[in-house]
N, C-alpha and C positions, 0 to 999 in steps of 0.2 A: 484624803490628801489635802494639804494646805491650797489656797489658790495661788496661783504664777503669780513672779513678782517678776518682773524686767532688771530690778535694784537689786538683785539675789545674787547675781554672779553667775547665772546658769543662762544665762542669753548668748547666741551666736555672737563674735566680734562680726562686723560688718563686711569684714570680706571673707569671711566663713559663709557667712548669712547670702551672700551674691553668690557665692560660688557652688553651695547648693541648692539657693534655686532657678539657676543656669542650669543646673545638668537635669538629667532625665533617668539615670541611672536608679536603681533602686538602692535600698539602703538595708544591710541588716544587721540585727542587734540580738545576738545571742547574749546566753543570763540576764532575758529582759525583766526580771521579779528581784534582781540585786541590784545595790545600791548605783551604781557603775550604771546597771543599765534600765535603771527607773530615771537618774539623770539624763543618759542619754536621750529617753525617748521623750521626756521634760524639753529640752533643749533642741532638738530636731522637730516638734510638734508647735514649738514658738516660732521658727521660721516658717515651715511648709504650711501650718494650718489646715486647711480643709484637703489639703494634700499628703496628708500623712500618712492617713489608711491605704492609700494607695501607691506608697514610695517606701514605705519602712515593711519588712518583713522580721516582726519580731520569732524569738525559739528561747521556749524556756524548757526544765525538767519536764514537764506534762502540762499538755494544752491548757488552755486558759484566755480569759478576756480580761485586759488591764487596761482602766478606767488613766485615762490623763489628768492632769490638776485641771488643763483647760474643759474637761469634760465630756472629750471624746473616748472612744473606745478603740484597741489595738487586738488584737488579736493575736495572742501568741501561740504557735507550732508546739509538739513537743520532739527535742532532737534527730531524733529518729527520721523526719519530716525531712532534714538536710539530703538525704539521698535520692528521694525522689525527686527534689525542686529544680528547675532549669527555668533559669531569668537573666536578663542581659546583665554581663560582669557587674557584681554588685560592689559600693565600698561597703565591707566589713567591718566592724566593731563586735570584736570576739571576746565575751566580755565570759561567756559557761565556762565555770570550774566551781566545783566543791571546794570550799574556803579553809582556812585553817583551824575554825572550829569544829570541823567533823571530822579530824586527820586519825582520830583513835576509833573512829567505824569502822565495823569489817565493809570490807572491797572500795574501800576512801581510792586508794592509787589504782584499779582496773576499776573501776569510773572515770575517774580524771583524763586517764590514758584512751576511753573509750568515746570519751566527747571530743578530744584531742585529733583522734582517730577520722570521727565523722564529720568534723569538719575540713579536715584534710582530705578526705578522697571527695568533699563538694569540692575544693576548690582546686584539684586536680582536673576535673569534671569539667568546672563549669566556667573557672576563669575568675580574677575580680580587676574593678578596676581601682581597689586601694584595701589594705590591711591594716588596721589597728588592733595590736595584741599588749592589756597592761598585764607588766609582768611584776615582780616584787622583790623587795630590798633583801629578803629571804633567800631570793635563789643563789645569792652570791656564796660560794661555797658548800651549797648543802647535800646532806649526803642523805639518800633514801631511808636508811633504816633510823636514824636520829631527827630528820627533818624531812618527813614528805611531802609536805606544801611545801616547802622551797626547791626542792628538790625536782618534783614536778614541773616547777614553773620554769625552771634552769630545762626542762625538759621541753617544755613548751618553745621556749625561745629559741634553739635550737632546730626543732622540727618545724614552726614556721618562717623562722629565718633564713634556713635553706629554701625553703620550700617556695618561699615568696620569690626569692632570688634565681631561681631556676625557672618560676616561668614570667620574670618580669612584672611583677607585680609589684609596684611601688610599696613600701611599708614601713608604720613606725611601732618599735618597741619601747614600752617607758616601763622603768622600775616604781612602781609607788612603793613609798617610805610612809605617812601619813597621809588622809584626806582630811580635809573638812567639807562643811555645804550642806547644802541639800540635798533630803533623801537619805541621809545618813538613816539606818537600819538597823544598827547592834547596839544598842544602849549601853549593855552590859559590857560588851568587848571593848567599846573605843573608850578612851581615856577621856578626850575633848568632851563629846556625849556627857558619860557620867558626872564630870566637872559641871557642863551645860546646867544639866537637869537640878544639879544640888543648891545653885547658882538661882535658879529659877523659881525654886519651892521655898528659897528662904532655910534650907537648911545647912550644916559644918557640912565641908567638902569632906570627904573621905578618900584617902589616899591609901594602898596598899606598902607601896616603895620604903623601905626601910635603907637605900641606897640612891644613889642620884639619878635618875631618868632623864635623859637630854631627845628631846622630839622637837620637829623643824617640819610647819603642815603644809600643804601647798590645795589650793582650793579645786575640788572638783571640776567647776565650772572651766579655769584656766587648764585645768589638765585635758580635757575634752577637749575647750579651741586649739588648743595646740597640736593636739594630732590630724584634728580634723585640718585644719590650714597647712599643714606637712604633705597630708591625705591628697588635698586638691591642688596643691601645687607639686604634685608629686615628684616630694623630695623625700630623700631618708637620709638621714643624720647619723644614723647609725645609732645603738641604745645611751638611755639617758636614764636618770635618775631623776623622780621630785625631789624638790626641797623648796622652802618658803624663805620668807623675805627675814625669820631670823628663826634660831635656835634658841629654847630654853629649857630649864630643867623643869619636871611637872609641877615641881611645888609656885615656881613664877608661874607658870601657865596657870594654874588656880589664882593665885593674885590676879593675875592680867584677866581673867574671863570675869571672880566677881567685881571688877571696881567697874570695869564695862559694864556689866549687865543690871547691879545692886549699888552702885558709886559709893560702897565701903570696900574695908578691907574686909576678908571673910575670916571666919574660923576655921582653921583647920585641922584637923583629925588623921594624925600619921603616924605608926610605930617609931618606937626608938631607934635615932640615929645609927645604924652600925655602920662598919670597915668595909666597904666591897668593891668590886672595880665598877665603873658607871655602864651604864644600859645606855648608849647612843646607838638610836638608828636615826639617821639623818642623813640622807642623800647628798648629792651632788649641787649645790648651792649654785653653784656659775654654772655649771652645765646647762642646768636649770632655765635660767634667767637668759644663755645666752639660743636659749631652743624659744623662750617669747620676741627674746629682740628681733629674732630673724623677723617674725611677721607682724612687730609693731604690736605687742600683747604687751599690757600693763600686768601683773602680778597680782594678784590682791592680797593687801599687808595681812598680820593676825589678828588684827584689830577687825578689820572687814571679816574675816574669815569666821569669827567669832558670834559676829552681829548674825551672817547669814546664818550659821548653826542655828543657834538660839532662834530665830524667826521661823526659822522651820520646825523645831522642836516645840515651841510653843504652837501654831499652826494645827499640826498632829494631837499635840491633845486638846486643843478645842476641837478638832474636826471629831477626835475620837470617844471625846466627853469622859477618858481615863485620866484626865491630870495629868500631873507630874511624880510619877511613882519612881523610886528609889532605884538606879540602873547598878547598886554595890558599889563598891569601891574603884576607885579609880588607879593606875599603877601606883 
């Protein structure tokens, strides 16, 4: 892992940062080996410091010990662990779910359903004193047999949105649309990533899209403060969608990432133009912006959003001494 930057975008805003470390409560972080919750524990391990190991209860698919940038060690559960544990109500950051790249595995949905499950009868159990579940731009309409990650997630939200509600447990749901940031984890999957990476090696962007791609990213770091200051002033807002501080089609986003990172225009490399309707996923813009104003959160533009990727990608392969190897085409 790259070393912590403060200028990253992954640091507690200040009255995040007070607020937990006022409390006493414990913290946990399930899918602590996904990008979601390698940020988290990045961003929870800058405030608490030598208090971490003993406030955050990580849970990944099977135990494990995961190394921080700071270079402490975390200890992660594997699920199954949730049933026997009992600690005073913790805030959650429920971040376990099998992703959209393994939705064509057999038992992808009684998995999903089965993490879903055991963290539901802890928090029958055991109580918390705050919920954060992100959920995704996917779930909006999706129908099981066509879309099981969205599908799922629309499931998800649901079962702990009642659930939180019934026993009083404060909680926020957010739709993520796009990340960027740190810890970013699928090269090959995210669009930004690949762009990053071609962007960085000096090579033509590669693009897949032979129609218009409109994406609008909103920065991991901002999405974390922002549930977490909902978390500790225990409000809920009711669900919200990301979206960033603008909307563009892929082909600008490749302009905009190499004049940032390379101060030319790039080359790029993209099927022939066809007729199709556009690929917009792009969240809720003002909803967005107006779930930071509540608690005095700035945004970080795509400019910033861009720098931090890149910093972190490059980071990773000096840490990892693989370079900058080719993540394919980008949408």
């Amino acid at each position: 892992m790259p070393p912590a930057a403060e200028a990253d975008g992954l640091s507690c805003a200040p009255a995040v940062r007070a607020g937990l470390a006022r409390g006493t409560w414990p913290i946990i972080v399930t899918g602590a080996t996904g990008w979601l919750g390698q940020a988290a524990l990045d961003m929870l391990d800058r405030t608490l410091g030598e208090a971490t190991a003993a406030r955050v209860i990580a849970f990944a698919a099977s135990p494990r010990s995961i190394r921080l940038p700071s270079g402490r060690l975390v200890a992660a559960q594997g699920y199954a662990a949730l049933d026997t544990l009992t600690c005073a109500p913790p805030l959650i950051l429920h971040f376990a779910f099998r992703t959209r790249g393994h939705a064509a595995e057999p038992g992808y949905v009684e998995t999903n359903r089965a993490i879903a499950a055991t963290m539901a009868r802890f928090l029958r159990r055991n109580g918390a004193t705050g919920f954060f579940l992100p959920s995704s731009g996917a779930a909006q309409g999706a129908g099981l047999a066509t879309n099981p990650y969205g599908a799922l997630k629309a499931e998800d939200e649901a079962r702990f949105g009642h659930l939180a509600d019934t026993l009083g447990v404060p909680k926020t749901i957010i739709r993520i649309f796009n990340l960027a940031g740190p810890h970013i984890n699928n090269m090959a999957g995210y669009a930004l990533a690949s762009i990053i990476l071609d962007c960085l090696a000096g090579r033509p962007i590669h693009l897949r899209a032979a129609h218009p791609v409109w994406r609008s990213y909103a920065h991991i770091g901002d999405l974390l403060n922002i549930a977490l200051a909902n978390l500790l002033a225990r409000r809920d807002p009711g669900m919200f969608d990301t979206a960033g501080t603008a909307a563009l089609e892929i082909g600008a986003l490749a302009q905009t990432a190499a004049r940032l990172l390379t101060g030319r225009d790039p080359e790029i490399i993209r099927p022939a133009w066809e007729t199709g309707p556009p690929d917009r996923y792009i969240g809720d813009a003002a909803g967005y912006a107006a779930a930071a104003a509540r608690h005095g959160l700035t945004l970080r533009t795509l400019d910033q959003q861009i720098l931090d990727t890149a910093a972190y990608l490059r980071g990773v392969a000096g840490t990892t001494g693989g370079g900058l190897a080719p993540a394919g085409p980008a949408l």
